[in-house]
Every structure is written in C-alpha cells, then in structure tokens.
C-alpha positions in Angstrom: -73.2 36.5 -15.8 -72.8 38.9 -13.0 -75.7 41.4 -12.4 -78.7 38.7 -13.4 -78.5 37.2 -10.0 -77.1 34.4 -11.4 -76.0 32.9 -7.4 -79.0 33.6 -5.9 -81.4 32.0 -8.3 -78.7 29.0 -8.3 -79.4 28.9 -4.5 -82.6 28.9 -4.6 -83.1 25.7 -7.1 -80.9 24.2 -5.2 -82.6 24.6 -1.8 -85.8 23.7 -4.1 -83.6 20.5 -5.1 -82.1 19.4 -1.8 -78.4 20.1 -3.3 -75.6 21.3 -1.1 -72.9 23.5 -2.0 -71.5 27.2 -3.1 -71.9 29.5 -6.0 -69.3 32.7 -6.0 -68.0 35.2 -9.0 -64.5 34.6 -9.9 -62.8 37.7 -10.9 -62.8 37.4 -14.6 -66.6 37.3 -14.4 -67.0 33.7 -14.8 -69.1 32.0 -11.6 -68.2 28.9 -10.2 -70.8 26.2 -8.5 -70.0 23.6 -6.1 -72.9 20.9 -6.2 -73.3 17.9 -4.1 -76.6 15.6 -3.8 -78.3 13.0 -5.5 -77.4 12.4 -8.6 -81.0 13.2 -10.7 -81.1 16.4 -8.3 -77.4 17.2 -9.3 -78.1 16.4 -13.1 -81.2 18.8 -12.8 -78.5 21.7 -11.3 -76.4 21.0 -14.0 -79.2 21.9 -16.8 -80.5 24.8 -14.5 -77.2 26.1 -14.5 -76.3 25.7 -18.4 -78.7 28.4 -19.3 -78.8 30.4 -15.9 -81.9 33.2 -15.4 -83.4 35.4 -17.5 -81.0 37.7 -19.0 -77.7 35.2 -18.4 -75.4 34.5 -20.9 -73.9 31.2 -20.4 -71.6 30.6 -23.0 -70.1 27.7 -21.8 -70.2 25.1 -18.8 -67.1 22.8 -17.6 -68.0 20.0 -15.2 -65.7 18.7 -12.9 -66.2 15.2 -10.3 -64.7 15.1 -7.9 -65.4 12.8 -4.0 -68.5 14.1 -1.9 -66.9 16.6 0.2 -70.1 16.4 3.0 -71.4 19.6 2.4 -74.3 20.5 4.3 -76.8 24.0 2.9 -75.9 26.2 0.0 -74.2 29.4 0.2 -73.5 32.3 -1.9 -70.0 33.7 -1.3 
C-alpha cells in the first residue's frame, strides 16, 4: 500500500469524518490505523479503508475493538 498515499488520504476522510486516531507503515509494508469516534463515522473509516485510494491494493483488513483510548486529531506517523 505504500507509495499511493494510502495515510494521508486516510487522514483526510477522517478529518472529513470527525474520527480521531493514527495511520503508520509497518515494516513489512502492511499499514496500520487507529480509529476512534462515532460509531457510523468509524463504520464509514472502516469501508474507506477496505479499498484504500486509487491505485491501493488492499488485500485484506483485520479489525480489532478495543476501549476508547481518548484520542484527540489524527496523525500520520
């Protein structure tokens, strides 16, 4: 996923969203996303990030739910 700007366009439909959190590559080239807001806002993340930007190839998402950690913004690292 890396080179398509995958983070960035993450950020900015989460901004768009309301959704707080992270998005940073992993060194085997995955990217992992930490998403907290409203649930329909979240669920809309979740979709955005299942097929990613133009020129992504998701082959596969894992969700994970975990407690609301009080994030505030979101962050590319």
């Amino acid at each position: 996923m890396q080179g398509v700007f995958y983070r960035a366009s993450v950020r900015e439909r989460a901004r768009a969203h309301g959704v707080a959190g992270w998005a940073q590559n992993l060194p085997d080239g995955t990217v992992e996303v930490c998403l907290e807001g409203r649930p329909t806002a979240v669920g809309a993340l979740l979709d955005y990030c299942a097929m990613g930007p133009e020129g992504a190839a998701v082959s596969r998402l894992e969700v994970f739910v975990e407690e609301p950690g009080g994030l505030d913004g979101f962050v590319v690292r």
